[in-house]
C-alpha positions in Angstrom: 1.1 48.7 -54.9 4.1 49.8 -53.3 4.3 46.8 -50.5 3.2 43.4 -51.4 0.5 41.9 -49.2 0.6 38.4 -49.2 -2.7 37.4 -47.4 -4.7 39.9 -50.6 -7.4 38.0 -52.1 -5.9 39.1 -55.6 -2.6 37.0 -55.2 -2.3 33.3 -54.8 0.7 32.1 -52.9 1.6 28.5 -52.0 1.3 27.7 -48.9 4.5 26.6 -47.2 5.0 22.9 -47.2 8.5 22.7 -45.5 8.9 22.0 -41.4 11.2 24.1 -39.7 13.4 21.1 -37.9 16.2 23.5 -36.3 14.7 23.3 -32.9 13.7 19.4 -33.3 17.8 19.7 -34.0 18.8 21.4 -31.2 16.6 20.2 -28.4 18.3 16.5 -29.7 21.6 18.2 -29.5 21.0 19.2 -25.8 19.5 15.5 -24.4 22.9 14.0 -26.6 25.2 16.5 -24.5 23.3 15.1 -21.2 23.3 11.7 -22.0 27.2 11.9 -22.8 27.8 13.5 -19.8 25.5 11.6 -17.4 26.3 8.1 -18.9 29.7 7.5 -17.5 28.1 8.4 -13.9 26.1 5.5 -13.9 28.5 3.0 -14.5 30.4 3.9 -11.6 30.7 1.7 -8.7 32.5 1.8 -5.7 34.1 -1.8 -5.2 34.5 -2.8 -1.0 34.9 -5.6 0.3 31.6 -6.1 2.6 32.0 -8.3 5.9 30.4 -11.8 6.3 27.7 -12.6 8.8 26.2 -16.0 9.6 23.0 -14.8 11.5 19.6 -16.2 11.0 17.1 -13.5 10.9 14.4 -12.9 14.1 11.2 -14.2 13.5 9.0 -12.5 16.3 5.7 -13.5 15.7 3.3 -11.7 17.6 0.9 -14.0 20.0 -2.6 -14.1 18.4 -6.0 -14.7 20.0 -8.4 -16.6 18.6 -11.8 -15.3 19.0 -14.6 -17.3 17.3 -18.1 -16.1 16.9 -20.7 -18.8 15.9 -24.3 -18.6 14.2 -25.9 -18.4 17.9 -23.8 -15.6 18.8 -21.1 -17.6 21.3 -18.4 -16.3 21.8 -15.0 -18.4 22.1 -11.5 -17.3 23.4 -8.8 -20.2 21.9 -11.4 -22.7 21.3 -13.3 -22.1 24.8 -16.1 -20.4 25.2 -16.6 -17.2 27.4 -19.6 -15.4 28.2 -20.1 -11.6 26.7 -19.1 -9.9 29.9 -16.0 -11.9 30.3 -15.2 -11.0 26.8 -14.1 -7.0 28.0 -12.5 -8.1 30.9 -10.1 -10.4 28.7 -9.7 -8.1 26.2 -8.4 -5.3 28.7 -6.2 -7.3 30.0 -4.5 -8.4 26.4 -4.7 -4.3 25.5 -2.6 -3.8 29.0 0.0 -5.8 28.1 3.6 -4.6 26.7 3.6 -6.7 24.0 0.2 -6.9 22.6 -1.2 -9.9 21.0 -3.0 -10.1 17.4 -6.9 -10.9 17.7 -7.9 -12.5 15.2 -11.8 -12.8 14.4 -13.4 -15.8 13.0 -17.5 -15.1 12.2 -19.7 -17.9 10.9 -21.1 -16.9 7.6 -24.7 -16.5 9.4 -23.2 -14.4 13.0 -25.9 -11.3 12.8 -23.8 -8.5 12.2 -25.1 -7.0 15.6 -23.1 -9.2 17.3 -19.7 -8.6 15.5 -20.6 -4.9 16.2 -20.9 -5.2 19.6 -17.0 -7.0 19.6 -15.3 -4.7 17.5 -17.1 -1.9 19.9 -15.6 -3.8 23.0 -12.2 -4.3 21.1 -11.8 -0.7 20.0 -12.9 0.5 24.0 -10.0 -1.8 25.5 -7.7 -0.3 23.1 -7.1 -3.1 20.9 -4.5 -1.8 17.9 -4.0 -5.3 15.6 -7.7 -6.5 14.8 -8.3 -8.7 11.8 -11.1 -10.9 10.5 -10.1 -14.8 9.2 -12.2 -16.1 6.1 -11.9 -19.3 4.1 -10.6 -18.9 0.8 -12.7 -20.0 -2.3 -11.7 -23.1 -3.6 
């Protein structure tokens, strides 16, 4: 035969058992080069000398309204209680405002869902934007 064929069924080579690690050697090569390089970077700090101030931060709490909705369905604005048409009227009147408060929902555990429905509806109609529901933790 004048060209040896090493996949003939006649001959029976080895296979090759060693790993070619020149790449695994350069692409190390490469990330050593960027780590030299980039190292020294990091450390660097520019040292100032930064003024004092002896202000308390602002804590603006937003006002919140405390609407309560019990078992029966009653409704209560801040612990006093307010009839369903009044409800809309207040709640325009809080969505008006420049500074709008926080209404804060409290449901009993038995308030038919209905009647949160119907709240949320009138809350979202006045234009409401900071709604939230209170629960009890779990002891």
């Amino acid at each position: 035969m004048m060209g040896q064929n090493p996949f003939s069924a006649g001959e029976h080579t080895q296979p090759m058992s060693e790993i070619n690690t020149t790449p695994l050697v350069d692409v190390m090569l490469v990330l050593l080069v960027i780590f030299i390089i980039t190292a020294p970077l990091l450390t660097h700090a520019v040292k100032i000398d930064l003024p004092q101030a002896t202000s308390q931060p602002l804590e603006e709490k937003p006002e919140v309204i405390d609407l309560a909705v019990d078992a029966d369905g009653k409704l209560f604005w801040n612990d006093s209680e307010i009839q369903a048409p009044e409800l809309a009227a207040k709640l325009q009147e809080e969505a008006g405002r420049q500074q709008q408060s926080e209404l804060q929902i409290r449901a009993d555990k038995n308030t038919r869902y209905q009647v949160l429905a119907e709240v949320l509806a009138k809350a979202q109609t006045a234009g409401m934007k900071k709604v939230g529901f209170v629960s009890q933790p779990q002891p």
